[in-house]
N, C-alpha and C positions, 0 to 999 in steps of 0.2 A: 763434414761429419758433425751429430749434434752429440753434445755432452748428454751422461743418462739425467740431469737437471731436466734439461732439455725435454726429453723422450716423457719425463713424466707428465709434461703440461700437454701433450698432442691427445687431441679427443681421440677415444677407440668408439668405435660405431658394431653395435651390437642392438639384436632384437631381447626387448624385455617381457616377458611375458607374467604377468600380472596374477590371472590366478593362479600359475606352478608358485611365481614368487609367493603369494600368500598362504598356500598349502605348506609350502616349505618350511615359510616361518612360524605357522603354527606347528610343524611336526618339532623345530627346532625347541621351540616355547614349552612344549609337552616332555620332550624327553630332558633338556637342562632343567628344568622344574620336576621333574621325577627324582634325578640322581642328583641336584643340586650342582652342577658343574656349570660354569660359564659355556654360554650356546657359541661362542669364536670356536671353539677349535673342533664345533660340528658344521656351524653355520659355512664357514670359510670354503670347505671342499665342497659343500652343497652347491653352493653358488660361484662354484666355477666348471664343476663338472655337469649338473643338473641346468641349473639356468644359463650358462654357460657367458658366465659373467667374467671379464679381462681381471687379471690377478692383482692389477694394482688398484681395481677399481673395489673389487670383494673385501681386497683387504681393508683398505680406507671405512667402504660402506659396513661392512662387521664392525667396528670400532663403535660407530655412531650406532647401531643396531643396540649393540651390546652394551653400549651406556645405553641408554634409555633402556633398557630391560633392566641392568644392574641397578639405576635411579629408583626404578619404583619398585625392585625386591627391596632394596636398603629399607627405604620408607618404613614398610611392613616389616621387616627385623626392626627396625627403631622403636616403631609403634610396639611392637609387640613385646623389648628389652630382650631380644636377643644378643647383642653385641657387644662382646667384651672387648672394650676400647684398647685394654693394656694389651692384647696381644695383637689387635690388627692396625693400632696406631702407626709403630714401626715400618708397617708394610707399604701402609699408605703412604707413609712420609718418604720412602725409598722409591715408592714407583711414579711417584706422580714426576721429578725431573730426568729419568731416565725414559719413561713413555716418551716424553718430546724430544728426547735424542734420539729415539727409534724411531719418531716419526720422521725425523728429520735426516735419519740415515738411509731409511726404504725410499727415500723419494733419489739418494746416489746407487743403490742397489740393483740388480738387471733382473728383471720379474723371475727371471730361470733360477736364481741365489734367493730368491724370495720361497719359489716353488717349493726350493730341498730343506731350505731350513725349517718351515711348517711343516714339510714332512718327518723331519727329524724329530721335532717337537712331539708331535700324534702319537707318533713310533712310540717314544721314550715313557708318553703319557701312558698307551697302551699295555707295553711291557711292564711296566711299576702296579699297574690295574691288576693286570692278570697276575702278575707276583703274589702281590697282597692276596687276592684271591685264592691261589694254589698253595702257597705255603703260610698264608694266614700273617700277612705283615700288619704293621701299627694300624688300628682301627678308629676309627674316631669317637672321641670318651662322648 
C-alpha cells in the first residue's frame, strides 16, 4: 500500500488541450480583473471540470498561475501608490509561512478532502457575496 506522500509523486496522464486552456485563462484574466478577486477560486474548478485537469495537479498549477498574475497586478498597484502597506503588511507576513504548511499538508491530504474543502471555501465565499449584496454588508471605502 503506498502512503498519500507517495500517490502525490505518480504522474496522472491526461489530454491537455491548449486553446480551451488559453480561452480559459483569458475568461479567468477578464472577470478577476473586473471584480478584482484573485482568478484561484474561479481558475481551480475551471480546470478540473472544463479542461479536465487532475485536482492535485490544478491545484499546484493555479498557485503558480496566480502568482504570476498577482506579481504583475502588484507591480501596477506599486507603480501606481495604490498600497497601503500598514494594512496588508500583517497579512503578508501571516501568509507567506502558513502557505508552505498548506502546501506541505495538500501533498498528505487525498484529492477527495482537497475536492470538499474548496468547495467549502466557494460556498462560504459565495454566501458572504450575496449577503453583502442582499442586505447591503461592509462595502469597500
Amino acid at each position: 500500500k503506498q502512503s498519500a506522500d507517495e500517490n502525490a509523486r505518480i504522474p496522472v496522464d491526461f489530454r491537455f488541450n491548449v486553446p480551451l486552456s488559453v480561452a480559459v485563462g483569458s475568461a479567468v484574466g477578464m472577470v478577476s480583473g473586473i471584480v478584482g478577486a484573485g482568478g484561484g477560486f474561479i481558475l481551480i474548478p475551471l480546470m478540473i471540470r472544463v479542461l479536465s485537469i487532475p485536482m492535485r495537479i490544478a491545484l499546484g498549477s493555479s498557485l503558480g498561475i496566480v502568482f504570476i498574475g498577482a506579481l504583475t497586478g502588484a507591480v501596477g498597484k506599486l507603480v501606481t501608490l495604490q498600497v497601503e502597506w500598514e494594512y496588508r503588511l500583517p497579512i503578508i507576513v501571516g501568509s507567506i509561512p502558513t502557505s508552505m504548511l498548506g502546501a506541505r499538508l495538500s501533498r498528505k491530504v487525498p484529492a477527495s478532502y482537497l475536492r470538499h474543502a474548496l468547495t467549502v471555501v466557494v460556498l462560504v465565499v459565495l454566501l458572504k457575496t450575496w449577503s453583502n449584496i442582499l442586505w447591503g454588508g461592509a462595502a469597500a471605502p
